[in-house]
SEGUMAR-37061 format. One record per residue (C-alpha): residue in three letters; x, y, z; residue number from 0. Coordinates in nm, 2 decimals, m for minus. Example, Ala and Ser with C-alpha at 12.3 -4.5 7.8 and 13.67 -1.06 7.14 Angstrom:
REM residues 2
{"ALA", {1.23, m0.45, 0.78}, 0};
{"SER", {1.37, m0.11, 0.71}, 1};
This chain:
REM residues 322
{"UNK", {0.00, 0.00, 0.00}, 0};
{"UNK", {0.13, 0.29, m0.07}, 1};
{"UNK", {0.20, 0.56, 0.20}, 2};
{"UNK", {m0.02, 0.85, 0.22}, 3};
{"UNK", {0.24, 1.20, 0.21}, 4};
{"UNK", {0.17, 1.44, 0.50}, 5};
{"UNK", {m0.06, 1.71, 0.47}, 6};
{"UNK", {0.09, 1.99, 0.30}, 7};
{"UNK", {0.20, 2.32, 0.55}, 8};
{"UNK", {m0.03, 2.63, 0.50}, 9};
{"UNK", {0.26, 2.86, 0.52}, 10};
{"UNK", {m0.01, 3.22, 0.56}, 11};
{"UNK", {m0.19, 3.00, 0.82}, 12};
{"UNK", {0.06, 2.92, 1.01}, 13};
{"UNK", {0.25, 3.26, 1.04}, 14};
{"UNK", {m0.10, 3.44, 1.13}, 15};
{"UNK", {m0.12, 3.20, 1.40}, 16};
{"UNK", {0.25, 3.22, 1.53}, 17};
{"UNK", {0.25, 3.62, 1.43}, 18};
{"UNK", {m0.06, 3.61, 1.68}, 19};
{"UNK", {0.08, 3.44, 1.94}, 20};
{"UNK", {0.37, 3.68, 2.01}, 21};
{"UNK", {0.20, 3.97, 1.90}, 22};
{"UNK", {m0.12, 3.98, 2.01}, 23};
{"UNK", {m0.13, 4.39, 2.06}, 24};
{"UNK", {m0.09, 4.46, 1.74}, 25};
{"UNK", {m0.46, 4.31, 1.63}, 26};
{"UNK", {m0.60, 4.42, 2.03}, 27};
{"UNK", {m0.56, 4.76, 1.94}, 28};
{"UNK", {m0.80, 4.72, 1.64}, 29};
{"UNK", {m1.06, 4.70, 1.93}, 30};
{"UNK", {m0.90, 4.88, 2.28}, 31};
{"UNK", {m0.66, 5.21, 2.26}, 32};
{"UNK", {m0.30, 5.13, 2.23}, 33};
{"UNK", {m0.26, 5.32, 2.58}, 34};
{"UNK", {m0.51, 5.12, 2.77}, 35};
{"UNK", {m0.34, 4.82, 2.63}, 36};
{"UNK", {0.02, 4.85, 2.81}, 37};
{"UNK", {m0.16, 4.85, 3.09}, 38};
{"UNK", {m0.34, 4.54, 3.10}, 39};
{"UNK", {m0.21, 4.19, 3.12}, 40};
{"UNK", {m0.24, 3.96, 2.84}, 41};
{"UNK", {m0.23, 3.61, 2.81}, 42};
{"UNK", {m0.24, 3.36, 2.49}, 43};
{"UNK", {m0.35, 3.07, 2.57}, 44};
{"UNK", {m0.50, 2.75, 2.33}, 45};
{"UNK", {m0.78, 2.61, 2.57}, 46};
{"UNK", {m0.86, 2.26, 2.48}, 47};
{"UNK", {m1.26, 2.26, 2.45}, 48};
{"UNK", {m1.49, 1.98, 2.50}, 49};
{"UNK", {m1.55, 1.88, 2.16}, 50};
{"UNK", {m1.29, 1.63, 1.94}, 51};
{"UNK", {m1.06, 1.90, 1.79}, 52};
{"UNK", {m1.16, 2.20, 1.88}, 53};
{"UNK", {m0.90, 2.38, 1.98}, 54};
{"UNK", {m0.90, 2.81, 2.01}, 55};
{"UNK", {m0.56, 2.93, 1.85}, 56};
{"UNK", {m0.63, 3.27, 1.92}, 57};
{"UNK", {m0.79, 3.31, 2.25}, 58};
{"UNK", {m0.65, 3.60, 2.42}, 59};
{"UNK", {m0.75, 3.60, 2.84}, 60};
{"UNK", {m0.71, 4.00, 2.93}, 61};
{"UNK", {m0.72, 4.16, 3.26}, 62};
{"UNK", {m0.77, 4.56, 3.22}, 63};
{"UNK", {m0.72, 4.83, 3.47}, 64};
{"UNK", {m1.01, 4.78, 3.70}, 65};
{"UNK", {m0.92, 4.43, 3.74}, 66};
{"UNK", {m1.17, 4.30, 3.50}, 67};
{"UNK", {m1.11, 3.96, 3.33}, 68};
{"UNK", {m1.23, 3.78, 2.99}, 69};
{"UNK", {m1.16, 3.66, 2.69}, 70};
{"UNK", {m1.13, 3.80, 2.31}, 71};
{"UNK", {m1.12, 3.48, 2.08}, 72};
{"UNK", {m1.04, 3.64, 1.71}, 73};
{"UNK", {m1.13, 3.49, 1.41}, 74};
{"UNK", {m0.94, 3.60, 1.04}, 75};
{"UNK", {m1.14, 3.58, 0.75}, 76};
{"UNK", {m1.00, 3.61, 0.39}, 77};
{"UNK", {m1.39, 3.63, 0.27}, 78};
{"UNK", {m1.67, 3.52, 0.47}, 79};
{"UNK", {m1.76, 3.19, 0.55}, 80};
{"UNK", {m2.03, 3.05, 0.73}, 81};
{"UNK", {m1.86, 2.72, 0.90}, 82};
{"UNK", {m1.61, 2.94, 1.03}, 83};
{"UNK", {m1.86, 3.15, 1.18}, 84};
{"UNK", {m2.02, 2.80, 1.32}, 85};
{"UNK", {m1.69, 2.75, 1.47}, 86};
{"UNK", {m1.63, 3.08, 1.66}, 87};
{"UNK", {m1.96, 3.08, 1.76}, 88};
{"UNK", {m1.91, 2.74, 1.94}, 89};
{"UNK", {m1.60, 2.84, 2.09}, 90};
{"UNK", {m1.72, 3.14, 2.23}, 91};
{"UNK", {m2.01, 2.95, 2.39}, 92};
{"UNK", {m1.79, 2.64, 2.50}, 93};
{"UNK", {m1.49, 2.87, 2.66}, 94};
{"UNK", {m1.79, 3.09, 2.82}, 95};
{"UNK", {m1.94, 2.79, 2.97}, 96};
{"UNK", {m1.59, 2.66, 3.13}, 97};
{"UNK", {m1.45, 2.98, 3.24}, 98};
{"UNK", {m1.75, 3.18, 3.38}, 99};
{"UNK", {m1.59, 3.47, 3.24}, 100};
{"UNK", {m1.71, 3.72, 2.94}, 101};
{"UNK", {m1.61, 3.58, 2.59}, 102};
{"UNK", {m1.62, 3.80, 2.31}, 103};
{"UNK", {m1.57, 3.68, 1.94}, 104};
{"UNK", {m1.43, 3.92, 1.72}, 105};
{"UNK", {m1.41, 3.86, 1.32}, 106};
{"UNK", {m1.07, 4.02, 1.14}, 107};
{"UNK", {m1.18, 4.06, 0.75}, 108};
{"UNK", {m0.84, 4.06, 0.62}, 109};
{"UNK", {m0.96, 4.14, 0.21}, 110};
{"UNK", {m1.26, 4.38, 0.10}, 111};
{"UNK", {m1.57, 4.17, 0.11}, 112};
{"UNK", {m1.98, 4.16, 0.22}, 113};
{"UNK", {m1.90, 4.12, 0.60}, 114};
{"UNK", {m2.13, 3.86, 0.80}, 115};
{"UNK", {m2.14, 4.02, 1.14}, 116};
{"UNK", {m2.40, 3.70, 1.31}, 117};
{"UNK", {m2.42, 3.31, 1.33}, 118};
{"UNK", {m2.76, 3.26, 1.32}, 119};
{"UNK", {m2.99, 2.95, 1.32}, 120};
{"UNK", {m3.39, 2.88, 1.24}, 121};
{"UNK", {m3.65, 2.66, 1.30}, 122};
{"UNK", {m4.00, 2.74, 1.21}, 123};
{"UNK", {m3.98, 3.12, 1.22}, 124};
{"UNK", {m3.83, 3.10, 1.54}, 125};
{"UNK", {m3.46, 3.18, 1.53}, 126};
{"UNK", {m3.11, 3.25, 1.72}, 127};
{"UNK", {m2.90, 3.45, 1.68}, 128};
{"UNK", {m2.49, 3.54, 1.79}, 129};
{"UNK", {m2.36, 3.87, 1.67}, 130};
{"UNK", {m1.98, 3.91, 1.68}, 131};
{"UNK", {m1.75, 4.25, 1.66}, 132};
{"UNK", {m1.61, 4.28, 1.28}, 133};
{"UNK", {m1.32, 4.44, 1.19}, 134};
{"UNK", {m1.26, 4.54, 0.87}, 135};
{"UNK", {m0.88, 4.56, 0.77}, 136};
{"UNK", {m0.95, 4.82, 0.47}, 137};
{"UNK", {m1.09, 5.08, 0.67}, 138};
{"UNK", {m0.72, 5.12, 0.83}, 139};
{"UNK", {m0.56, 5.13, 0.52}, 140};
{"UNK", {m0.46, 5.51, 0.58}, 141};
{"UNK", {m0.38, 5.46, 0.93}, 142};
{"UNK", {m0.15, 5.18, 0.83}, 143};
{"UNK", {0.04, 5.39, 0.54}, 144};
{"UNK", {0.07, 5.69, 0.80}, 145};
{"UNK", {0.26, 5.48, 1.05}, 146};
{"UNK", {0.00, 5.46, 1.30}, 147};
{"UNK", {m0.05, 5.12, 1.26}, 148};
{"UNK", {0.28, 5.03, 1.08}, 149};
{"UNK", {0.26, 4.66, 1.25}, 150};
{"UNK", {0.03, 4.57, 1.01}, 151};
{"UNK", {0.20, 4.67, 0.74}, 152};
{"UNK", {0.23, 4.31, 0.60}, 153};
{"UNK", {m0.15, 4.30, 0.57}, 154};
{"UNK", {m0.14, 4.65, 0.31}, 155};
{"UNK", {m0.09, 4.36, 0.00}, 156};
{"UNK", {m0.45, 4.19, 0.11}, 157};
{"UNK", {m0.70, 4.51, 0.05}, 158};
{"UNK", {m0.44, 4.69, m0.21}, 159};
{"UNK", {m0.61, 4.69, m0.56}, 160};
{"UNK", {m0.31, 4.63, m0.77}, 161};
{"UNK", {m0.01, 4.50, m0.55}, 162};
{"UNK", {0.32, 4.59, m0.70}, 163};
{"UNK", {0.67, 4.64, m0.58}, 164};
{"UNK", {0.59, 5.06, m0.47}, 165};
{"UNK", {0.34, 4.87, m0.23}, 166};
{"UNK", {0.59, 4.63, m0.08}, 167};
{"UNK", {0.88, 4.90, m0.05}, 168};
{"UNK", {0.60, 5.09, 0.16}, 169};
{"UNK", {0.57, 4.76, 0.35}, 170};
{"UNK", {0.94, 4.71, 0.43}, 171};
{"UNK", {0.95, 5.08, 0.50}, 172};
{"UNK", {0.70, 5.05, 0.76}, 173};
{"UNK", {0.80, 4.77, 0.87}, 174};
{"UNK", {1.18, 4.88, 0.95}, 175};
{"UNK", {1.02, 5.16, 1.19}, 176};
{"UNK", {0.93, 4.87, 1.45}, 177};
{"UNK", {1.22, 4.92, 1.71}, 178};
{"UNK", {1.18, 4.53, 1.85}, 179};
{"UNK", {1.41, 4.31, 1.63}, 180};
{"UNK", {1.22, 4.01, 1.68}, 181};
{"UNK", {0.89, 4.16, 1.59}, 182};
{"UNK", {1.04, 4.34, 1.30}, 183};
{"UNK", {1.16, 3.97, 1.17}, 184};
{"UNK", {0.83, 3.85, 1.26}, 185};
{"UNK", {0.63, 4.14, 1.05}, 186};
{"UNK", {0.92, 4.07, 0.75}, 187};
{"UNK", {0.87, 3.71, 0.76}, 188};
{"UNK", {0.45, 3.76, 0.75}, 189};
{"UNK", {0.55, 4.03, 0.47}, 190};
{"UNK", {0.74, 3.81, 0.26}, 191};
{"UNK", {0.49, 3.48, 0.31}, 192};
{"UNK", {0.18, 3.70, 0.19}, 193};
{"UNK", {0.39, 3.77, m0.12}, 194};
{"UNK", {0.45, 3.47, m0.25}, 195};
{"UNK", {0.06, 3.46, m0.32}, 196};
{"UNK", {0.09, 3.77, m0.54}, 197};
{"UNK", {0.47, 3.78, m0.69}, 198};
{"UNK", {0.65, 3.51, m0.86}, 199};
{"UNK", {0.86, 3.29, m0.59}, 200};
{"UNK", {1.21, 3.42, m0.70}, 201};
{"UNK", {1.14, 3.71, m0.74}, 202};
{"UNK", {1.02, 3.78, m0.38}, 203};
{"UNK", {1.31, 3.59, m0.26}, 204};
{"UNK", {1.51, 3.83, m0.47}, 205};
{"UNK", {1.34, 4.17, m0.31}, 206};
{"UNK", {1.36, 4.06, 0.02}, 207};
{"UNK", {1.76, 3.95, m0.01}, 208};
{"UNK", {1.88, 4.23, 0.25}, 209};
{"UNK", {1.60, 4.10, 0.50}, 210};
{"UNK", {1.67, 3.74, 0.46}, 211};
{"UNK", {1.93, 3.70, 0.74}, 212};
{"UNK", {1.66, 3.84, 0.98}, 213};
{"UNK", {1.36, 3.70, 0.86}, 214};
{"UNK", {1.56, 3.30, 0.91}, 215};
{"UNK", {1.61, 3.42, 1.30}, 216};
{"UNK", {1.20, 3.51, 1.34}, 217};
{"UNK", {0.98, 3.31, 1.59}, 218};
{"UNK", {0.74, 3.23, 1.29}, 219};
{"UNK", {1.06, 2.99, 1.14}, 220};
{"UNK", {1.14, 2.88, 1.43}, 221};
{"UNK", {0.88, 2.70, 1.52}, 222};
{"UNK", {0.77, 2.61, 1.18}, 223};
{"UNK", {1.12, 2.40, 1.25}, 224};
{"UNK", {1.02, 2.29, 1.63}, 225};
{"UNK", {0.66, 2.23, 1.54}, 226};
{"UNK", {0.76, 1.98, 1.25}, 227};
{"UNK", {1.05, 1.83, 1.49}, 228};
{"UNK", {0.77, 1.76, 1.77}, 229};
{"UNK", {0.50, 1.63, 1.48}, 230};
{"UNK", {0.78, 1.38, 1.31}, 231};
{"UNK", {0.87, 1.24, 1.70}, 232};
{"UNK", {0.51, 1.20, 1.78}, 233};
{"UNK", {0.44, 1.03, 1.48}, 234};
{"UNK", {0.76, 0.82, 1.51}, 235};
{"UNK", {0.61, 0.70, 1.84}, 236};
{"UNK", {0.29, 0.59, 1.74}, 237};
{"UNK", {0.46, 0.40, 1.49}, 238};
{"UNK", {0.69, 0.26, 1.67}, 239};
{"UNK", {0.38, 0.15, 1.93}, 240};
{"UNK", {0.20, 0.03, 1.60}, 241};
{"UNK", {0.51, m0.22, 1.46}, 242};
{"UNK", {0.62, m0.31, 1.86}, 243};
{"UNK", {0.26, m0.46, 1.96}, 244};
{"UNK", {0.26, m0.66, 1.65}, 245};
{"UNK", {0.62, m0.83, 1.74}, 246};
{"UNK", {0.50, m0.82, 2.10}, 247};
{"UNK", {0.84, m0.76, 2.25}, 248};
{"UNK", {0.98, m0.42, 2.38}, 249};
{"UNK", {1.33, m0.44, 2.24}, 250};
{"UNK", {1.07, m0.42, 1.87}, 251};
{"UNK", {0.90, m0.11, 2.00}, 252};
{"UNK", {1.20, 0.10, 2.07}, 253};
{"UNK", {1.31, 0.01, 1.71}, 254};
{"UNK", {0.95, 0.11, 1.55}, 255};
{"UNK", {0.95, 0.41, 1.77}, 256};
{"UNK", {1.34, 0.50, 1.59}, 257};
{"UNK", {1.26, 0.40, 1.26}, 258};
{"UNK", {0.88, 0.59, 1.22}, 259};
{"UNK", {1.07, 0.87, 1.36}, 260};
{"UNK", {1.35, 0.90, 1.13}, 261};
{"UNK", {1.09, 0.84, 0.83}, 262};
{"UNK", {0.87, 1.13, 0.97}, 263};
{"UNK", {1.18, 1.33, 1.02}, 264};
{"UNK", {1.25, 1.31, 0.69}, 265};
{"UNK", {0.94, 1.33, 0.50}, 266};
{"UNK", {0.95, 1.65, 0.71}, 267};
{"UNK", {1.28, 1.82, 0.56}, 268};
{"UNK", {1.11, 1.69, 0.25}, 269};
{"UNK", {0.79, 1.91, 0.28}, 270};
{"UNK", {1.00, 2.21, 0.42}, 271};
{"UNK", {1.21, 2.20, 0.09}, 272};
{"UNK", {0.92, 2.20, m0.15}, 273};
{"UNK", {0.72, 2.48, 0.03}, 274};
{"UNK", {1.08, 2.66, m0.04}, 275};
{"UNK", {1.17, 2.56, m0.34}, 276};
{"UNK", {0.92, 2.36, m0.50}, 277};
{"UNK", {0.96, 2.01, m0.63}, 278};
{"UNK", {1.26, 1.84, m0.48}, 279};
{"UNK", {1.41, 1.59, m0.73}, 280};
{"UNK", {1.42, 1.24, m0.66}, 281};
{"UNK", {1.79, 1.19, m0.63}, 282};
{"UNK", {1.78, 1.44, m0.35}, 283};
{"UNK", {1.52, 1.30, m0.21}, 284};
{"UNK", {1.71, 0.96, m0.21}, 285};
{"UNK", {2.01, 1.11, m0.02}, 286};
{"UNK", {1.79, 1.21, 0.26}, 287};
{"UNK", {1.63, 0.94, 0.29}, 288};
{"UNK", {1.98, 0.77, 0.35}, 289};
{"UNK", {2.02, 0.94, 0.70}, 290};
{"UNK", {1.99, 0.74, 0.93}, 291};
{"UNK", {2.09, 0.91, 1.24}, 292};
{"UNK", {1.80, 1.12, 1.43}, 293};
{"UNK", {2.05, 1.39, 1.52}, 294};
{"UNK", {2.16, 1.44, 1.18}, 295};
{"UNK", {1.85, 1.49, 1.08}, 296};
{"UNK", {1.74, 1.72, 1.37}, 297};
{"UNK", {2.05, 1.97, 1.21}, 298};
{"UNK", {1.93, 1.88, 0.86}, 299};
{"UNK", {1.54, 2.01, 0.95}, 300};
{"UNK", {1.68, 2.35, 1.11}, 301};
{"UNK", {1.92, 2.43, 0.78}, 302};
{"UNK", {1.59, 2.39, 0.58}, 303};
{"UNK", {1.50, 2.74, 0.68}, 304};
{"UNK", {1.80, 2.92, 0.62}, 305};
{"UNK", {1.97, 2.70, 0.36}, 306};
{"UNK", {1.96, 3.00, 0.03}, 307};
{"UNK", {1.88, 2.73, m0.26}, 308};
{"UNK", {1.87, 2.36, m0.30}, 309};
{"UNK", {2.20, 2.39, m0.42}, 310};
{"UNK", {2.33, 2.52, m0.09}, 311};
{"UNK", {2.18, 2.24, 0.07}, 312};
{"UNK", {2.31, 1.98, m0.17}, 313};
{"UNK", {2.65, 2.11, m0.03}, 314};
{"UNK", {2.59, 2.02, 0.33}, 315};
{"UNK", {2.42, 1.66, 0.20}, 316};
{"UNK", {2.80, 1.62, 0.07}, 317};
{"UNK", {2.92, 1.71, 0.46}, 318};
{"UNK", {2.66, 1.52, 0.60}, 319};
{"UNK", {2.69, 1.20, 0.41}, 320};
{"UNK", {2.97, 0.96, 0.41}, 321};
């Protein structure tokens, strides 16, 4: 049978979330006055819900001033959608319900579209109905390009009519006016990922060549590289547990558990190279797949990110192989 390839990595997904994580001002103050903000305490948190997979990856617990606590749980929309609505909704009810405390749901429209503001369900001209707090991204455009808002500068491609390279020098310009270095490779990296969707790949690449050396060292690649290290172990295990309780003996486990995590570790530098640089060829694909060492490939994922072409990285194959 032949083994199913992991699920490709949404590259904008994932750096909104991680973006988020760290950041989690820069889309408060969309709703709360950047002054009131550096005043309250703000913590991200992923609350596990009572339903299989539901999980909220942006659920912000906020304590203001007075001492009054809640949740904002923000939902990013490209264009609206109805089951992601449903979802917020039943977050917002479900966190509510365990925590006591208020729970508001806030929709982000990222792109210029009809905004749905309610979840709403009926039965027989009876009806309910769960309004949210929408954002619309466009209506900041001018605070953005004044500076005001210059940490969402990476989010000026999304409701620009005709993205070009004027638009993304205005980006990096804002951009570079973020004194935090690790937030300014954060808002680079989120910059440069959105522009793949609009510029050819070298090309981007090719703009951003100055910013590159910062944009490797951002939390956003980082744990693109840790979250795919903890995935390929975890998966490693279960196979491991799989391929051990069918010989029945533990010394047969601890080898399943090494080998499906050196296969998952390397279908992992695998997928990181073809979001990169698209399709990897096979004979490159053979040389990983001769590592055998866990450690060696541990390295191998990290250089992934920063490696500048699949050239480079054909080079440190050479090193790495005997």
């Amino acid at each position: 049978m032949k083994e199913a390839m992991p699920k490709k990595v949404n590259l904008y997904d994932r750096s909104l979330k991680i973006l988020a994580k760290h950041h989690p001002q820069i889309f408060l103050s969309l709703l709360i006055d950047p002054a009131e903000i550096e005043g309250m305490e703000i913590v991200v948190e992923n609350p596990e819900l009572n339903l299989p997979e539901m999980r909220c990856d942006y659920a912000w617990r906020v304590v203001n001033g007075d001492g009054q606590e809640g949740y904002f749980i923000f939902e990013f929309q490209l264009k609206p959608n109805r089951e992601a609505l449903k979802s917020a909704f039943i977050k917002c009810a479900l966190l509510h319900g365990d925590t006591d405390l208020p729970v508001v749901g806030v929709i982000l429209y990222l792109t210029r579209s009809e905004v749905q503001d309610s979840y709403e369900v009926s039965l027989h001209g009876c009806s309910n109905q769960y309004r949210f707090v929408t954002i619309r991204l466009w209506e900041y455009k001018q605070e953005i390009e004044s500076g005001k808002r210059k940490e969402l500068a990476p989010f000026l491609i999304l409701i620009a009519d005709h993205p070009d390279e004027q638009l993304l020098r205005k980006e990096k310009e804002l951009i570079g006016q973020v004194e935090d270095d690790k937030e300014r490779a954060n808002l680079l990296s989120m910059a440069m990922t959105l522009a793949f969707h609009y510029f050819k790949e070298q090309w981007v690449k090719e703009y951003f060549k100055e910013e590159i050396a910062m944009i490797r060292e951002a939390d956003i690649v980082q744990e693109w590289i840790d979250e795919a290290t903890e995935k390929a172990i975890q998966q490693g295990i279960e196979k491991g547990m799989q391929q051990g309780m069918q010989q029945g003996m533990q010394q047969g486990i601890q080898q399943g558990i090494q080998q499906g995590a050196r296969e998952a570790m390397q279908l992992a530098i695998i997928e990181f190279l073809e979001e990169r640089f698209g399709l990897v060829p096979a004979e490159l694909v053979q040389s990983i797949k001769q590592i055998d060492e866990l450690e060696t490939l541990r390295r191998l994922l990290r250089k992934t990110a920063k490696v500048e072409s699949l050239s480079k990285f054909k080079e440190i194959l050479k090193i790495l192989l005997p």
